[in-house]
C-alpha positions as CSV (number, residue, x, y, z in Angstrom):
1,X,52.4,-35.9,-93.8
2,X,54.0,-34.5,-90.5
3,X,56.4,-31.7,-91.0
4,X,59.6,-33.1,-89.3
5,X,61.3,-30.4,-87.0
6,X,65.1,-29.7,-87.3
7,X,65.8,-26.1,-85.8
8,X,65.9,-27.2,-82.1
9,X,68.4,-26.3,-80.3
10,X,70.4,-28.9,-77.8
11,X,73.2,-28.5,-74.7
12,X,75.3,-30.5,-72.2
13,X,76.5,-30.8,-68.8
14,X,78.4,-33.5,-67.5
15,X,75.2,-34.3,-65.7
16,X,72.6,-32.8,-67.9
17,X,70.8,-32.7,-71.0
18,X,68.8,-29.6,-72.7
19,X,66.6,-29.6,-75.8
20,X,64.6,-27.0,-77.0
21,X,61.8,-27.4,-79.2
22,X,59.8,-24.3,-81.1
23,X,56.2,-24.8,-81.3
24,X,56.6,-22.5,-83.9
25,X,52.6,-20.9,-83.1
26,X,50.9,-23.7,-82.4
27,X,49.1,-23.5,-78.9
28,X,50.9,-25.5,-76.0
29,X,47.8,-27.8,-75.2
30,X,48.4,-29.1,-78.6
31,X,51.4,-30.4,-78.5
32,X,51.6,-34.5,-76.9
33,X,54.8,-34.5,-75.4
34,X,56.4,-38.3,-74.5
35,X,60.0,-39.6,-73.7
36,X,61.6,-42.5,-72.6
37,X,65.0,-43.4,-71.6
38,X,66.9,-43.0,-75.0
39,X,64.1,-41.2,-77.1
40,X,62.3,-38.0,-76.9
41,X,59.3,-36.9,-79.2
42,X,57.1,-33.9,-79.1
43,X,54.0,-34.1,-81.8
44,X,52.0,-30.7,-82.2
45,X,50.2,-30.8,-85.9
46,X,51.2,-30.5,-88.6
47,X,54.7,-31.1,-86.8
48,X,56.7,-33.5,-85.3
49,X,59.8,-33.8,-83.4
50,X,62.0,-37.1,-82.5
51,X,65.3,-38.2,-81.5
52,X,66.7,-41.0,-80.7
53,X,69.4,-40.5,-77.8
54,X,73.0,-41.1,-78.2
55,X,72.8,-42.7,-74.6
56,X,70.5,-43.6,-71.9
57,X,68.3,-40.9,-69.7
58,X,67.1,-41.2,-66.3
59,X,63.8,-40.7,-67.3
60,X,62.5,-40.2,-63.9
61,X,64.9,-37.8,-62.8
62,X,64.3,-35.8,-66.5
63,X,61.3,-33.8,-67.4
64,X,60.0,-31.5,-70.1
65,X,59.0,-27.8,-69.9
66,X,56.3,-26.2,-71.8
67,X,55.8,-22.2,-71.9
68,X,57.0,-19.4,-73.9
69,X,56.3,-20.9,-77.4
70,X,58.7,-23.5,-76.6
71,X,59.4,-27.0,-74.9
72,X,62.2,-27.8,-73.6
73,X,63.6,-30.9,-72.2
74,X,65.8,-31.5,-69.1
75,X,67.3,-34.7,-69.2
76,X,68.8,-36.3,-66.4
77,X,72.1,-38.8,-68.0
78,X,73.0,-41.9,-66.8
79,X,76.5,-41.2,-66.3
80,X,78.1,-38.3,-66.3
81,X,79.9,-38.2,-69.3
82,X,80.2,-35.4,-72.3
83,X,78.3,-36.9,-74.9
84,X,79.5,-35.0,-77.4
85,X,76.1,-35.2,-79.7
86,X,72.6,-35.6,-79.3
87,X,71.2,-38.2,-81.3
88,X,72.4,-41.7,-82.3
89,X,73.3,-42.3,-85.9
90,X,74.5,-44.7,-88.7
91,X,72.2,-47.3,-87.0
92,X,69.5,-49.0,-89.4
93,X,65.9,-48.8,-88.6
94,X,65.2,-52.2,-87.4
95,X,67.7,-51.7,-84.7
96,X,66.4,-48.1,-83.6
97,X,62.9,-49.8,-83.7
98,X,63.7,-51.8,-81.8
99,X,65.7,-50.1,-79.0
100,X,62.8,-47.7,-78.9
101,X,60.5,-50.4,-78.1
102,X,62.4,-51.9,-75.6
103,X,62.8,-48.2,-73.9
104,X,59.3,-48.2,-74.1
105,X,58.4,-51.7,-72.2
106,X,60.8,-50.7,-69.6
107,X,59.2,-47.1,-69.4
108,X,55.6,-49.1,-69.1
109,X,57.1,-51.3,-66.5
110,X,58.7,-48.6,-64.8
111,X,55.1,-46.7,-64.5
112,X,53.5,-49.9,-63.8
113,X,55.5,-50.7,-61.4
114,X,55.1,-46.9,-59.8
115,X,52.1,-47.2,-60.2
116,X,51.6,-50.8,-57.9
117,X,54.3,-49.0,-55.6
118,X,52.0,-46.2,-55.1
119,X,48.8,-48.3,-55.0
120,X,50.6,-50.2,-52.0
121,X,52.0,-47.2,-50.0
122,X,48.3,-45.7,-50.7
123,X,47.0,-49.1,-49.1
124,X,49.9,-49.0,-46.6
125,X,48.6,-45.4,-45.4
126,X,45.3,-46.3,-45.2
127,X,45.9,-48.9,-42.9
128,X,48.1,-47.1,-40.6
129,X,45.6,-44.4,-40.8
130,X,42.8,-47.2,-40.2
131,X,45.0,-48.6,-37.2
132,X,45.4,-45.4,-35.8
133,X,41.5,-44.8,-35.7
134,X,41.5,-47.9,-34.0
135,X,44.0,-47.1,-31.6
136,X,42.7,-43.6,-30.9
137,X,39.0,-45.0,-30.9
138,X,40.1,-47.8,-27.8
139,X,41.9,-45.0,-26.1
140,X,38.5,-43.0,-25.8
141,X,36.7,-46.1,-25.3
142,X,38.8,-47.0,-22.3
143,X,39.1,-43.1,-21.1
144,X,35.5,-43.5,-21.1
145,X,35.1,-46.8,-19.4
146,X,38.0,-45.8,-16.8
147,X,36.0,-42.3,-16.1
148,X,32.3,-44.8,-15.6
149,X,34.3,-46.9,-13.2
150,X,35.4,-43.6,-11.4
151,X,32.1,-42.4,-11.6
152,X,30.6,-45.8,-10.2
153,X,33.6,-45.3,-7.7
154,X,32.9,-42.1,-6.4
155,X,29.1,-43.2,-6.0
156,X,30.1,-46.3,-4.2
157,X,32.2,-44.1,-1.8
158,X,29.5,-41.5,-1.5
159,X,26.8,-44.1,-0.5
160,X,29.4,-46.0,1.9
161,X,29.5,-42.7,3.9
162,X,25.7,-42.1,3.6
163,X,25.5,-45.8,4.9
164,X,28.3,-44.9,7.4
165,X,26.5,-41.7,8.7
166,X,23.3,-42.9,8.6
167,X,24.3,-46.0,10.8
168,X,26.4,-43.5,13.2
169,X,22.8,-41.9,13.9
170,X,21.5,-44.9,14.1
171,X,23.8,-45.7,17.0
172,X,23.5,-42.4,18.9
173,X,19.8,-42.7,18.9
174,X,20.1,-46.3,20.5
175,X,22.8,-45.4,22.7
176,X,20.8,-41.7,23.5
177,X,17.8,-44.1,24.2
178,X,19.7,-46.8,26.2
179,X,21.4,-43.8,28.4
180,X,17.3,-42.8,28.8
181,X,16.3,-45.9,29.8
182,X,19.0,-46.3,32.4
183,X,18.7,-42.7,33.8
184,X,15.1,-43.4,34.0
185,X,15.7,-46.7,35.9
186,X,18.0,-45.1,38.5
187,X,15.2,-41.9,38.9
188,X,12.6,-45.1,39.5
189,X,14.8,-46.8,41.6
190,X,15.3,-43.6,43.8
191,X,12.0,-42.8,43.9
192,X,11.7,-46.7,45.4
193,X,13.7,-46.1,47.7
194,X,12.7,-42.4,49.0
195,X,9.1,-44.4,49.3
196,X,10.7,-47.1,51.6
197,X,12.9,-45.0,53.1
198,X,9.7,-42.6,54.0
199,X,7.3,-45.7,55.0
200,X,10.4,-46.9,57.2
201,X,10.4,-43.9,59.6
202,X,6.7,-43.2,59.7
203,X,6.1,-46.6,61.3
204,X,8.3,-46.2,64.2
205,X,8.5,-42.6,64.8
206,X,4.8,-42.6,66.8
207,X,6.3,-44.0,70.1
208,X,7.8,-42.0,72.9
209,X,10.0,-43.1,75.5
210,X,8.0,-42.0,79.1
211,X,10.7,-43.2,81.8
212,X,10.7,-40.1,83.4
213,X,7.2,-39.3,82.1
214,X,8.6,-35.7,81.3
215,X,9.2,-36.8,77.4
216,X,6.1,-36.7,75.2
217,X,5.3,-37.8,71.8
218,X,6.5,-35.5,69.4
219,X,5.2,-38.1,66.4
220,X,1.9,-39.2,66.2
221,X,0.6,-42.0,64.0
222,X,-2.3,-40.7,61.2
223,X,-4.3,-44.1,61.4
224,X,-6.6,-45.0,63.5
225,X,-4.0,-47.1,65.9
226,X,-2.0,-43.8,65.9
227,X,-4.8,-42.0,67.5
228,X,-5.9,-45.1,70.0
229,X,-2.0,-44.9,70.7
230,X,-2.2,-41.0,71.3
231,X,-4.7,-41.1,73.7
232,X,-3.5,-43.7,75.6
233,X,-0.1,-42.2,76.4
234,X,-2.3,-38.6,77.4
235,X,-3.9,-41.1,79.8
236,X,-0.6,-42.9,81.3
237,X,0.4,-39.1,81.6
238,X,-2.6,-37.9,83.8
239,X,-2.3,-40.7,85.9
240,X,1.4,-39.9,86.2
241,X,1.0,-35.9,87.4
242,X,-1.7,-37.2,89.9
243,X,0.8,-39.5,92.0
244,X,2.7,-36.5,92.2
């Protein structure tokens, strides 16, 4: 049978709480400490401490200690009131069984209820965390399609001027070749015209004008009517000279 413990030690605060419990050798990680809102217990074999609470803890606000061959509780009150004694007496044990089961179901419902809050905030987290990825992963995927389609811009802009240069060449080579063909025209069409020009004056440079018969030919035709021409003015001359 468990040895019940009675030398703890308790204090107050108007706010506060303290127990203190002697483990009295045993090692800490035997001792199974538990509480709930209006009872306390700590079992480390062969002992056993309990009380049952005069009034109601915040039980999520208090907490237990253990160190130092001791464990010592910090309870958190309700109200802050002097309580004046620890535990609760000259109250049957039906009733105290059943207030300590009660304390219990709301202590379970309590931690279930933590533990649902916690399961949801986890979940919550997750899918912020989830949506952010999602967020972050569209913002690179966009960054990345924005800097394609500056890419594919830039290309587009370099092959426009290629296509722009390339076609100015293009045009100076026609327009070099048109000015050639045109210069070459008007050297042709000179050249025409020199010939005529020329062919003009050599057919009616061969005749002399003989009214005084002093004047002689000073052009004389290369064909052969030139040279029938020739002589027949030499002759026109002779006869000339011999009237005088």
């Amino acid at each position: 049978m468990p040895i019940v413990v009675k030398d703890f030690t308790w204090s107050e605060t108007e706010t506060e709480v303290h127990v203190v419990v002697p483990l009295k050798g045993v090692r800490p990680a035997k001792a199974d400490v538990y509480s709930t809102s209006t009872y306390i217990k700590v079992n480390y074999p062969p002992y056993i401490f309990e009380a049952d609470l005069l009034y109601a803890v915040d039980d999520v606000e208090s907490k237990a200690e253990i160190g130092d061959g001791k464990v010592k509780f910090v309870l958190k009150k309700g109200e802050a009131v002097i309580w004046g004694g620890l535990v609760l007496k000259d109250v049957d044990k039906a009733t105290l069984r059943a207030r300590r089961e009660l304390s219990q179901e709301e202590s379970f419902k309590r931690q279930v209820d933590d533990k649902q809050a916690a399961s949801e905030e986890a979940t919550k987290r997750q899918s912020a965390a989830v949506r952010k990825q999602m967020d972050l992963d569209a913002g690179q995927r966009k960054a990345l399609a924005d800097a394609k389609d500056a890419e594919k811009g830039k290309f587009s802009e370099a092959m426009d001027e290629v296509a722009a240069a390339d076609a100015a060449r293009e045009a100076k080579i026609q327009a070099d070749a048109a000015a050639k063909r045109r210069g070459a025209r008007k050297a042709k069409q000179k050249a025409d015209d020199a010939a005529a020009a020329s062919a003009a004056s050599g057919t009616t440079g061969g005749t002399a004008e003989t009214a005084t018969g002093a004047t002689r030919t000073t052009r004389t035709r290369t064909t052969a009517v030139g040279e029938r021409t020739s002589i027949s003015t030499c002759r026109t001359r002779t006869r000339e000279e011999e009237r005088w």
